[in-house]
N, CA, C and O atoms as a DFTB+ gen file, in Angstrom:
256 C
 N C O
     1  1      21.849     -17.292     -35.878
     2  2      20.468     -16.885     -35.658
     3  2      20.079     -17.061     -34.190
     4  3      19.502     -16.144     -33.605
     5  1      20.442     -18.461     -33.442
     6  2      19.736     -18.345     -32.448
     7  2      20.635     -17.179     -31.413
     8  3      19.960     -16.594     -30.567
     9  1      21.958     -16.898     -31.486
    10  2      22.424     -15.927     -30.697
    11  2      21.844     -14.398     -31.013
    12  3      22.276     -13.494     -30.297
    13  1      21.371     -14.239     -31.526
    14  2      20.462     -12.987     -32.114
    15  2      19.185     -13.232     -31.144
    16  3      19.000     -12.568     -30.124
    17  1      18.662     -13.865     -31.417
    18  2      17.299     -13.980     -30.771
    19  2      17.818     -13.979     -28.763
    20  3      16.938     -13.815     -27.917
    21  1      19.166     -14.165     -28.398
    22  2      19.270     -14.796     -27.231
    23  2      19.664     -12.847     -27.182
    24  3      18.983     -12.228     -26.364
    25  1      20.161     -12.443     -27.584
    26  2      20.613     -11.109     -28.043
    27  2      19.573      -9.802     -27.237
    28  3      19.574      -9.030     -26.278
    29  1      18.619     -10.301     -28.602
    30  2      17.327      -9.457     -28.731
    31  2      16.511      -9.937     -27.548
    32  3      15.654      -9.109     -27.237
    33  1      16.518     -10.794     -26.958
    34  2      15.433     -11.290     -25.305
    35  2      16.163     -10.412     -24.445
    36  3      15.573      -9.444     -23.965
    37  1      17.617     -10.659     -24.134
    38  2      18.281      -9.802     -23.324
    39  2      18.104      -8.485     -23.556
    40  3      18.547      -7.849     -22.600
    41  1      17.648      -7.782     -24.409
    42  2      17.664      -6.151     -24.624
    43  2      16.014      -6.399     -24.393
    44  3      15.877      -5.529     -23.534
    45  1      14.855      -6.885     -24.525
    46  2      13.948      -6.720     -24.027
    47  2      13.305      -7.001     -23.152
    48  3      12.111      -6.726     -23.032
    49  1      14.143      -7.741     -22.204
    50  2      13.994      -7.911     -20.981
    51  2      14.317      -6.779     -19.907
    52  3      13.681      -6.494     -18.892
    53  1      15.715      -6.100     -20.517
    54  2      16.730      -4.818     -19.382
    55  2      15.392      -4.286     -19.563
    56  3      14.528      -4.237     -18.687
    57  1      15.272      -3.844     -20.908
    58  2      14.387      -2.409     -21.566
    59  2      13.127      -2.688     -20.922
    60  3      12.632      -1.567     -20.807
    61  1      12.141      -3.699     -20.330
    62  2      10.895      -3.696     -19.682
    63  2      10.901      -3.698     -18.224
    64  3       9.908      -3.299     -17.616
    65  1      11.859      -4.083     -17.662
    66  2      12.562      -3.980     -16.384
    67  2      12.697      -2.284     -16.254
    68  3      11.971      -1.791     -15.390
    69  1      13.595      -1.304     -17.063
    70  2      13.740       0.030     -16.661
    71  2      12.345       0.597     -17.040
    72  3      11.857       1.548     -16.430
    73  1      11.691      -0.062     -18.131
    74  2      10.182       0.925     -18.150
    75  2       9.361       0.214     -17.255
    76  3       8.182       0.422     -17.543
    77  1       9.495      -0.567     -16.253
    78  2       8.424      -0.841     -15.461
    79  2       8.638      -0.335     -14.093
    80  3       7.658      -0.116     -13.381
    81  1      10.134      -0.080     -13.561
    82  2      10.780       0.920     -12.476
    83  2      10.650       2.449     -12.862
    84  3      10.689       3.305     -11.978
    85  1      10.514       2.737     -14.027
    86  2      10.349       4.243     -14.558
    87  2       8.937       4.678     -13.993
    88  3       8.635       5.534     -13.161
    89  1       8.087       3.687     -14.822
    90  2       6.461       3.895     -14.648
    91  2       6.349       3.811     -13.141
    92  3       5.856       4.795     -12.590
    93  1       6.683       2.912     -12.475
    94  2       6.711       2.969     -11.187
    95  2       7.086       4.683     -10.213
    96  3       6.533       5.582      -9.579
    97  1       7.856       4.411     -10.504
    98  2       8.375       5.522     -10.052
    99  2       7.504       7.194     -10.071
   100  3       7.139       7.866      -9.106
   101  1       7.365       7.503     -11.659
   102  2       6.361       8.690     -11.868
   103  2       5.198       8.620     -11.296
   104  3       4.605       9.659     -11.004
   105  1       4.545       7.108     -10.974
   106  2       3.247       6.451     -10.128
   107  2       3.175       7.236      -8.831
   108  3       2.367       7.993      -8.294
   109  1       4.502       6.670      -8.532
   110  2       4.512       7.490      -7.236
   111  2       4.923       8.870      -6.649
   112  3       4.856       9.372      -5.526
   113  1       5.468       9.365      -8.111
   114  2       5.425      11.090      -7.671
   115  2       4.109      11.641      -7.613
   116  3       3.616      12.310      -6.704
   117  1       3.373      11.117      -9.174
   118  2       2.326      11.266      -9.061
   119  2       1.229      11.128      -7.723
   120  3       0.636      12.192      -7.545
   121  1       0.925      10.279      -6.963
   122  2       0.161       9.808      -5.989
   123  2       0.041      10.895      -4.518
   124  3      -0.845      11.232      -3.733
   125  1       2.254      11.312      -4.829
   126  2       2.358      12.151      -3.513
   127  2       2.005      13.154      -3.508
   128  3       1.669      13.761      -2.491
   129  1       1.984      13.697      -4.911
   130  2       1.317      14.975      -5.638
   131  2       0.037      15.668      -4.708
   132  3      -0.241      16.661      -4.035
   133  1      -0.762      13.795      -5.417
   134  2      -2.614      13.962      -5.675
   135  2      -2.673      14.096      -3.530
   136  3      -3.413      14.971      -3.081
   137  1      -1.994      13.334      -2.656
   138  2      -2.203      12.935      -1.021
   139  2      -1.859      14.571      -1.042
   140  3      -2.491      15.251      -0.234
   141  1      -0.924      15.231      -1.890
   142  2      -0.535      16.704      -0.895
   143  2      -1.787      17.454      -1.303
   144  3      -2.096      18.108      -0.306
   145  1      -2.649      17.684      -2.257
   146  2      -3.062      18.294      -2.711
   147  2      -4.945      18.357      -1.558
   148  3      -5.613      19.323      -1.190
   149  1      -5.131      16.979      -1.384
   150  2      -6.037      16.899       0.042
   151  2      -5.609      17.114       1.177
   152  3      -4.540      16.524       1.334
   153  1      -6.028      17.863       2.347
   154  2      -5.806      17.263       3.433
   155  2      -6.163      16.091       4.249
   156  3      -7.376      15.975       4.422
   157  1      -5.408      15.173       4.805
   158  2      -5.871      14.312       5.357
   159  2      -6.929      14.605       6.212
   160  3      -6.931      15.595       6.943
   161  1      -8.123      13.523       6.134
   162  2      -9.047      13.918       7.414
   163  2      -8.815      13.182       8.422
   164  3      -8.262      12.082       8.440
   165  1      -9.297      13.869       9.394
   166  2      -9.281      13.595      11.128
   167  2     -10.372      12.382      11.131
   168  3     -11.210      12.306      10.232
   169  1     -10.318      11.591      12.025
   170  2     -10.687      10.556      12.768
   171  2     -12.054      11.773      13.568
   172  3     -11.973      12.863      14.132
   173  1     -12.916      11.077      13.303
   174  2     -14.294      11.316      14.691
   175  2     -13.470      11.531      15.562
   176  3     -12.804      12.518      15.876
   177  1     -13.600      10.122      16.080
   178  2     -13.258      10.000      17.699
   179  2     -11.344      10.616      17.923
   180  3     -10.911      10.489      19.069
   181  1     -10.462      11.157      16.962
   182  2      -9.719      11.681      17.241
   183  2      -9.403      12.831      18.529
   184  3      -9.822      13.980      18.673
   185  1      -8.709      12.199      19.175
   186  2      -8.393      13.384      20.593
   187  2     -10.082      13.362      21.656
   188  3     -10.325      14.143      22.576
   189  1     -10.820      12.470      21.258
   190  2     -11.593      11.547      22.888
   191  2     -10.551      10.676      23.176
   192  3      -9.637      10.085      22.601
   193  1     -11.393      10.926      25.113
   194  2     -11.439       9.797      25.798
   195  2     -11.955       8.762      25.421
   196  3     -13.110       8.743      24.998
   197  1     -11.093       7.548      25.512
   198  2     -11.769       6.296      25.279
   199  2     -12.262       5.823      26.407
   200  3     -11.526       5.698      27.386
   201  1     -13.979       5.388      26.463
   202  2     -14.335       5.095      27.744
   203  2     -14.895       3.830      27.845
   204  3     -15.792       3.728      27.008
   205  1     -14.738       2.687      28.594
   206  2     -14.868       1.047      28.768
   207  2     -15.637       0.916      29.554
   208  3     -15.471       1.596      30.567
   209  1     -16.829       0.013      29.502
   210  2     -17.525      -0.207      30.283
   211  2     -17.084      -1.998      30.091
   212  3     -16.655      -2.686      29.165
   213  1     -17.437      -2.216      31.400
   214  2     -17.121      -3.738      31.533
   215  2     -18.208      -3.892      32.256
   216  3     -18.664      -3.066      33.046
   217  1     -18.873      -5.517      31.864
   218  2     -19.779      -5.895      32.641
   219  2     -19.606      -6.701      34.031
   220  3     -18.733      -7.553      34.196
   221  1     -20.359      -6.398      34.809
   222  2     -20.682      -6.895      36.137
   223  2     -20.623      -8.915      35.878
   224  3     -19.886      -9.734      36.427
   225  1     -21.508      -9.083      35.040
   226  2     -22.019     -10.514      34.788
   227  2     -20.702     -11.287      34.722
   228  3     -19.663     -10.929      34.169
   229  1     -21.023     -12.780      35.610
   230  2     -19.534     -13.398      35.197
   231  2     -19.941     -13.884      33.641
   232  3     -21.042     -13.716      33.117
   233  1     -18.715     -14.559      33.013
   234  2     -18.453     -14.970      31.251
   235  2     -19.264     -15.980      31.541
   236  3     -19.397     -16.706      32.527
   237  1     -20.118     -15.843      29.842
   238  2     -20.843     -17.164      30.031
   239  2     -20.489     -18.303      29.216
   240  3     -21.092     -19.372      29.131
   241  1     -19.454     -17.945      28.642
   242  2     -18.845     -18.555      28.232
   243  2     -17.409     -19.523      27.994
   244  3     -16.863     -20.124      27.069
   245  1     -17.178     -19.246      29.520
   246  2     -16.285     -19.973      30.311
   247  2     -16.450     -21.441      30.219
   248  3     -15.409     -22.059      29.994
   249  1     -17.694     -22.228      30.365
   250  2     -17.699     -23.067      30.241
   251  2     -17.980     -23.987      31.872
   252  3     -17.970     -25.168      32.221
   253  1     -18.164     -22.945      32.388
   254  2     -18.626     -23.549      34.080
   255  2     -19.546     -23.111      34.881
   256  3     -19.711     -23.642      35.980
C-alpha cells in the first residue's frame, strides 16, 4: 500500500508540473497574440529634446 501511494504522488506531481508549463506556455502565446493585436503607444516626449535647466543658486544643502 504505501508504495502505491509513493507511486500515485509521483504521477501527480510529473502530471501538475507538465499542466502548469503547458498553461504557461498557451499564457504566453496568448498575451503575444493580445500585444500584436494593439499598437504600442509612443511616449509624449518621444523624439524631444531634452532640455536642463540648472540653477545659478549654490546647494543649500551642502551643509556650509
Amino acid at each position: 500500500m504505501e508504495t502505491l501511494q509513493w507511486v500515485v504522488a509521483v504521477i501527480v506531481l510529473i502530471g501538475a508540473t507538465a499542466f502548469v508549463l503547458v498553461w504557461w506556455r498557451i499564457g504566453d502565446q496568448w498575451a503575444d497574440e493580445e500585444h500584436q493585436k494593439f499598437p504600442k503607444k509612443r511616449s509624449p516626449h518621444e523624439g524631444k529634446e531634452k532640455i536642463v535647466i540648472k540653477s545659478s543658486k549654490p546647494d543649500r544643502g551642502s551643509g556650509q
